[in-house]
C-alpha positions as CSV (number, residue, x, y, z in Angstrom):
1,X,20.0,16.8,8.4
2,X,21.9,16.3,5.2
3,X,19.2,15.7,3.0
4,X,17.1,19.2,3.8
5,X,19.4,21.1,1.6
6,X,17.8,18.7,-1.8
7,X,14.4,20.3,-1.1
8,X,13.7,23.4,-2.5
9,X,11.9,24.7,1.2
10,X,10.2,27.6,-0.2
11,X,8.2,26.6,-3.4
12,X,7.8,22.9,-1.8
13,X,5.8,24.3,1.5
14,X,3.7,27.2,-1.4
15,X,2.7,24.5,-3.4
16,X,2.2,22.2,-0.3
17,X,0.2,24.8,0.9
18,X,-2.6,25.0,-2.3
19,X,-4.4,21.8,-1.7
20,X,-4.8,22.5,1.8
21,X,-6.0,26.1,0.9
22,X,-8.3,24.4,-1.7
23,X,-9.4,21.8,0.7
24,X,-10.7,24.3,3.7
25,X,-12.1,26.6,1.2
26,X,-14.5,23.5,-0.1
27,X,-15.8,22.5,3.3
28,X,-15.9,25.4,5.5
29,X,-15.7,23.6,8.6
30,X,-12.9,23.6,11.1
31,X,-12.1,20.1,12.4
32,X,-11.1,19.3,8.3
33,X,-8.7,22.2,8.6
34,X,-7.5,20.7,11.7
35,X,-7.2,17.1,9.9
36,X,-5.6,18.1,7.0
37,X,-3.0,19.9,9.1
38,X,-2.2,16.9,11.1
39,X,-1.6,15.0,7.2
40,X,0.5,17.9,6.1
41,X,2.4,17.9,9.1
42,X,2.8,14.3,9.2
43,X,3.6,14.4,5.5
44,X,6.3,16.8,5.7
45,X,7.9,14.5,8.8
46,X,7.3,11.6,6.5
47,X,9.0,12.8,3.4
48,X,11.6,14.6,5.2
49,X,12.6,10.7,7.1
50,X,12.0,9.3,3.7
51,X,14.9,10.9,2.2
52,X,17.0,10.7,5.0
53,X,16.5,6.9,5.0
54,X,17.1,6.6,1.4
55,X,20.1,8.6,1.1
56,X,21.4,6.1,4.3
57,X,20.8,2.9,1.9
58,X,22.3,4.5,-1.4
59,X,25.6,5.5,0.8
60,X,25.3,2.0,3.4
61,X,29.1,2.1,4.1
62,X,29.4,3.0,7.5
63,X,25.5,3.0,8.7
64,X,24.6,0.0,10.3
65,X,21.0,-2.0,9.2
66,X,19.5,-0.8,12.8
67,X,19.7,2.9,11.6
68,X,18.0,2.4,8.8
69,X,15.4,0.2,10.1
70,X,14.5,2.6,12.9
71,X,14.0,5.7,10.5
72,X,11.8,3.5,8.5
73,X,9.9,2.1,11.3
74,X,9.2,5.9,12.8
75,X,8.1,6.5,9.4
76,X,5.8,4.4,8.9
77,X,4.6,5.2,12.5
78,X,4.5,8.9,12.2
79,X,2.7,8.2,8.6
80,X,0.2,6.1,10.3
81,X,-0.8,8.3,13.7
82,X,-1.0,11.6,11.4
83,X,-3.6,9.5,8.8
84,X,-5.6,8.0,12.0
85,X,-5.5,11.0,13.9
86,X,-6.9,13.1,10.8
87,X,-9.6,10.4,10.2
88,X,-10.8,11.1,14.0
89,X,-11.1,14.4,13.3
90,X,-12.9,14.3,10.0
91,X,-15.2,11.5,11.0
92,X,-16.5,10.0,8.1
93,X,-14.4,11.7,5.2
94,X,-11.9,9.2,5.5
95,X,-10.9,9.7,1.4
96,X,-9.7,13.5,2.3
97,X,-6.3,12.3,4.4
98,X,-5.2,9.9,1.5
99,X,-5.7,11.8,-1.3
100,X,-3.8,15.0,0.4
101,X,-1.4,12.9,1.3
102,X,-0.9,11.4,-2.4
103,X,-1.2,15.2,-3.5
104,X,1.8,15.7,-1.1
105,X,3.9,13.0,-2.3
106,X,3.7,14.8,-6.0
107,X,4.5,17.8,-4.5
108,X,7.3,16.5,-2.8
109,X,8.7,14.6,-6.5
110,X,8.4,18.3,-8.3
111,X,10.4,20.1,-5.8
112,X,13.3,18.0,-4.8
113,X,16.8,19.9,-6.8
114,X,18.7,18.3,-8.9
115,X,22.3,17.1,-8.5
């Protein structure tokens, strides 16, 4: 993927890793661990599509509309099942997902490089 290389990997999945750490530490129960997983993984598919679609529109000569429609569609998708899935799990702390997944998305702004 030609986008991976604008995310510092390293200090992006660290940092990613402090609200979960935070998060599991607070609750001390399992199937919250196993939620917030699902976000974070989610997330990270998420962001990682996100860029990848962006990057198409900002350079649009040669990719056809389809392309980018799809990656945003399986965005929003994988967005969606990883929030609903992580909502089954944590029953009725349905807050927790959406607020780790906001966390994320500042994570994500602080640790993109630079051109």
């Amino acid at each position: 993927m030609q986008s991976a290389p604008k995310i510092n990997w390293t200090k992006y999945l660290i940092i990613g890793a402090v609200p979960y750490i935070i998060t599991a530490a607070i609750f001390h129960n399992s199937d919250i661990a196993i939620g917030l997983l699902i976000v974070y993984a989610g997330t990270i598919a998420n962001q990682l599509l996100l860029v990848r679609g962006v990057k198409l529109i900002l350079n649009a000569t040669g990719h056809n509309k389809t392309e980018i429609m799809i990656i945003f569609l399986i965005k929003m998708a994988i967005l969606f099942l990883a929030l609903s899935l992580s909502v089954h799990f944590m029953g009725n702390k349905v807050i927790l997902p959406l607020l780790f997944y906001i966390a994320q998305i500042f994570i994500l702004i602080f640790n993109i490089k630079k051109e």
